[in-house]
N, CA, C and O of each residue as an XYZ file, in Angstrom:
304
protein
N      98.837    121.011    112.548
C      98.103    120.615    113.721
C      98.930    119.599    114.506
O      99.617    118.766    113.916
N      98.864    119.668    115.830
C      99.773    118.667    116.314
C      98.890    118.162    117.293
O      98.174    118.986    117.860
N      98.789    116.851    117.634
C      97.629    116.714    118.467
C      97.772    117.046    120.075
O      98.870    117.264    120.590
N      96.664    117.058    120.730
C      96.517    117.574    122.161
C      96.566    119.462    122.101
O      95.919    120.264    122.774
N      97.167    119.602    121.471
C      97.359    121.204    120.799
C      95.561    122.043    120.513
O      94.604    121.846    119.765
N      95.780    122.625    121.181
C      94.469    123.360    121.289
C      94.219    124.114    119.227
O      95.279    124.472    118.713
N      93.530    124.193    118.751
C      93.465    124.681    117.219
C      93.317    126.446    116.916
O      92.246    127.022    116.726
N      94.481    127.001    116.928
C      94.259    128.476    117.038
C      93.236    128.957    116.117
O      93.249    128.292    115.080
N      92.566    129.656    116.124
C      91.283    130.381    115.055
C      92.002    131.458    114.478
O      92.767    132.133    115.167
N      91.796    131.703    113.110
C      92.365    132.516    111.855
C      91.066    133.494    111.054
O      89.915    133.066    110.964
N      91.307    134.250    110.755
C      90.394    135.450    110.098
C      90.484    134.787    108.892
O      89.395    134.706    108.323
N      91.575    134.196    108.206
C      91.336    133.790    107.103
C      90.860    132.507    107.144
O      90.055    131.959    107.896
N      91.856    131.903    105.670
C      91.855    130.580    105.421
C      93.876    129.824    105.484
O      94.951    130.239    105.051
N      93.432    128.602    106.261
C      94.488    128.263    107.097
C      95.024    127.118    106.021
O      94.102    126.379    105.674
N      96.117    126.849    105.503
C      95.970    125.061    104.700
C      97.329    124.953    104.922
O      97.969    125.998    104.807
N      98.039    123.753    105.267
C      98.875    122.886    106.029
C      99.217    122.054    104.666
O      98.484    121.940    103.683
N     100.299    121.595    104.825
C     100.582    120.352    103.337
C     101.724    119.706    103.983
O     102.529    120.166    104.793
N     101.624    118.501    103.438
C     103.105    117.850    103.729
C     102.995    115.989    102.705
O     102.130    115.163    102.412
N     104.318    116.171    102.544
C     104.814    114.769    101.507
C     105.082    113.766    102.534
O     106.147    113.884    103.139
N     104.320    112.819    102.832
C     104.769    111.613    103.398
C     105.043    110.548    102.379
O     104.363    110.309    101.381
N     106.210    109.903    102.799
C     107.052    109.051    102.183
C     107.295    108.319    102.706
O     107.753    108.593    103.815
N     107.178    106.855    102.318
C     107.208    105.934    103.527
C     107.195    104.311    102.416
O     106.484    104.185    101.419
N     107.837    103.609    102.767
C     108.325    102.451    102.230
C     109.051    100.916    103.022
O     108.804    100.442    104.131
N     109.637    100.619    102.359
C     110.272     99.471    103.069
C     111.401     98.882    102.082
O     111.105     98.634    100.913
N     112.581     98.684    102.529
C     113.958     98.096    101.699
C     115.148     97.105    102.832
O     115.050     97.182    104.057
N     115.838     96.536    102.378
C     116.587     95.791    103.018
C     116.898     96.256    104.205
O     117.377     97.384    104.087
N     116.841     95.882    105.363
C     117.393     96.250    106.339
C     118.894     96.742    106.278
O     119.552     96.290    105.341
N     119.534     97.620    107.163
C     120.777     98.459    107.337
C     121.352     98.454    106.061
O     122.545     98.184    105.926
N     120.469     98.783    104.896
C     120.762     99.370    103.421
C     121.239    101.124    103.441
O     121.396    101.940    104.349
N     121.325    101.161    102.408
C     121.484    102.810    101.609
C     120.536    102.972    100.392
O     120.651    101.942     99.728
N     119.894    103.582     99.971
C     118.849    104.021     98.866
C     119.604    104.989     98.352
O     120.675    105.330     98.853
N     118.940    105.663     96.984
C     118.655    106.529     96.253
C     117.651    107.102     96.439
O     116.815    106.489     95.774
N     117.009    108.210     97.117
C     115.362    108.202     97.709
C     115.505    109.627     96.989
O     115.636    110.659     97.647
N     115.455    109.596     94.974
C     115.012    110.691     94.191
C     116.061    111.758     94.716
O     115.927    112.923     95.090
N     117.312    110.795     94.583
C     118.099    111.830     94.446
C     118.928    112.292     95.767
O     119.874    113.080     95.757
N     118.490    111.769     96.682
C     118.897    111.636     97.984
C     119.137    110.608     98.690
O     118.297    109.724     98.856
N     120.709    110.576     99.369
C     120.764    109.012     99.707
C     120.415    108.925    101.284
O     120.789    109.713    102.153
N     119.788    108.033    101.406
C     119.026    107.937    102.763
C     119.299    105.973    103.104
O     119.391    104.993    102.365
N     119.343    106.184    104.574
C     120.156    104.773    105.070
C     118.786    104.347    105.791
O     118.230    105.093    106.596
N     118.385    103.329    105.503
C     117.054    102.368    106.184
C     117.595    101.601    107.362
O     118.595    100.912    107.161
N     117.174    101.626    108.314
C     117.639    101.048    109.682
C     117.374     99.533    109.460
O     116.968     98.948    108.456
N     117.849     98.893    111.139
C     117.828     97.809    111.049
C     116.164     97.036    111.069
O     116.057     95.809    111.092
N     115.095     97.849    111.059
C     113.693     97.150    110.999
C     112.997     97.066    109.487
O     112.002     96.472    109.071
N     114.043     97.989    108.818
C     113.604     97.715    107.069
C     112.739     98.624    106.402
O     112.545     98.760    105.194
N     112.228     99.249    107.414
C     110.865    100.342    106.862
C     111.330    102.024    107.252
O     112.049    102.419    108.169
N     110.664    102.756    106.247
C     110.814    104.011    106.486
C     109.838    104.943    106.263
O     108.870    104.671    105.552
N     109.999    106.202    106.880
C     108.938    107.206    106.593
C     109.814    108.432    107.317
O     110.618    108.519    108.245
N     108.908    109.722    105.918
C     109.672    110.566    105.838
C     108.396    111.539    105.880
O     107.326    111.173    105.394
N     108.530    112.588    106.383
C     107.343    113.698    106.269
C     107.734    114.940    106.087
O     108.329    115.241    107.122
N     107.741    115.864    105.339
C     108.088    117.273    104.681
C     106.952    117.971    104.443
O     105.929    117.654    103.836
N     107.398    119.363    105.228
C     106.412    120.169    105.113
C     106.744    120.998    103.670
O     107.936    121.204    103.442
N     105.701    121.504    102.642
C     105.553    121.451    101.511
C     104.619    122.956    101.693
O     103.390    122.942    101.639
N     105.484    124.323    101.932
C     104.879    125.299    101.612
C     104.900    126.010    100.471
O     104.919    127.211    100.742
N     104.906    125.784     99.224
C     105.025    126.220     98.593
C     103.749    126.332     97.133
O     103.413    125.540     96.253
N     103.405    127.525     97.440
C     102.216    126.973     96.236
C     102.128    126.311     95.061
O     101.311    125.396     94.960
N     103.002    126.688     93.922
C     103.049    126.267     93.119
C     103.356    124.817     92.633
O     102.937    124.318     91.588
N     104.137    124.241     93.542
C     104.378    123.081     93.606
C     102.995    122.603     94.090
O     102.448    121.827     93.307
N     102.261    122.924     95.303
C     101.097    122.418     95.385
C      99.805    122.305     94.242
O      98.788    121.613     94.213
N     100.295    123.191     93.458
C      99.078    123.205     92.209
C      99.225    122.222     91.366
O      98.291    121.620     90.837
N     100.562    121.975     91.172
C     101.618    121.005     89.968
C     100.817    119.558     90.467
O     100.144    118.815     89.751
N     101.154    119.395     92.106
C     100.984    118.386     92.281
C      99.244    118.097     91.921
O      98.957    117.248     91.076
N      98.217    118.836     92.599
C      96.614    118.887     92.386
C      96.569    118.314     91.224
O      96.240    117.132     91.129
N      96.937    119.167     90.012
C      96.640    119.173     88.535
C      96.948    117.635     88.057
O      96.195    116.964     87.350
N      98.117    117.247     88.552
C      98.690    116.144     87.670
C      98.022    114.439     89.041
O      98.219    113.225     88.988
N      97.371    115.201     89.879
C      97.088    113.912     90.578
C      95.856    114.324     91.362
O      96.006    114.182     92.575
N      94.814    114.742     91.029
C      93.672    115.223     91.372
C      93.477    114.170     92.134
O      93.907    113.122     91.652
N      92.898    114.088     93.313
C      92.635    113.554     94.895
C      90.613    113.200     94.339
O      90.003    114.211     93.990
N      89.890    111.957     94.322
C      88.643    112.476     94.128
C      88.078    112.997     94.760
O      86.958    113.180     94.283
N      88.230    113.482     95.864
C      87.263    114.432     96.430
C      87.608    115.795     96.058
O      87.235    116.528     96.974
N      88.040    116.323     95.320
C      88.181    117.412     94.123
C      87.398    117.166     93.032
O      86.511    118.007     92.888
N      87.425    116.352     92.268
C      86.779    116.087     91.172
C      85.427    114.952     91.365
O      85.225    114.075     90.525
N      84.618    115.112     92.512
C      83.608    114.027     92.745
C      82.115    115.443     92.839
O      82.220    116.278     93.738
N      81.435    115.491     92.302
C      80.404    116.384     92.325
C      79.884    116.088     93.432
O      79.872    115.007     94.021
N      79.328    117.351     93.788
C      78.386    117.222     95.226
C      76.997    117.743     95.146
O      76.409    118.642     94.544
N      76.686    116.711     96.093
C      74.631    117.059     95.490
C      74.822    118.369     96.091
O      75.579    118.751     96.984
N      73.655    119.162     95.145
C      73.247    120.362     95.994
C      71.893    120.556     96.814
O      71.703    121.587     97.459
């Protein structure tokens, strides 16, 4: 979804994912960011956003970090 963007309608079911990553380290540093070296500017903070289509990885992640509104019962 991107905003101002009108929301196209789907026959199915539509689901979107993405890893935001976002932190803060020494200003005009270099990291290790899991394996990837990534350079933090001169304001010290960062953020990173990846789109994450892939199912299985999406299940891995569910399973091992259930969100509570997955696991919160709902009145009926």
């Amino acid at each position: 979804m991107i905003y101002g963007r009108a929301i196209q309608r789907h026959a199915g079911l539509l689901i979107e994912a993405e890893l935001r990553i976002h932190g803060s380290g020494e200003p005009n540093s270099e990291i290790d960011l899991f394996g990837q070296r990534y350079f933090i500017g001169a304001g010290g903070r960062f953020q990173l956003l990846i789109q994450v289509d892939d199912p299985a990885l999406l299940t891995q992640a569910l399973l091992q970090h259930p969100p509570p509104e997955l696991t919160r019962l709902r009145p009926e």
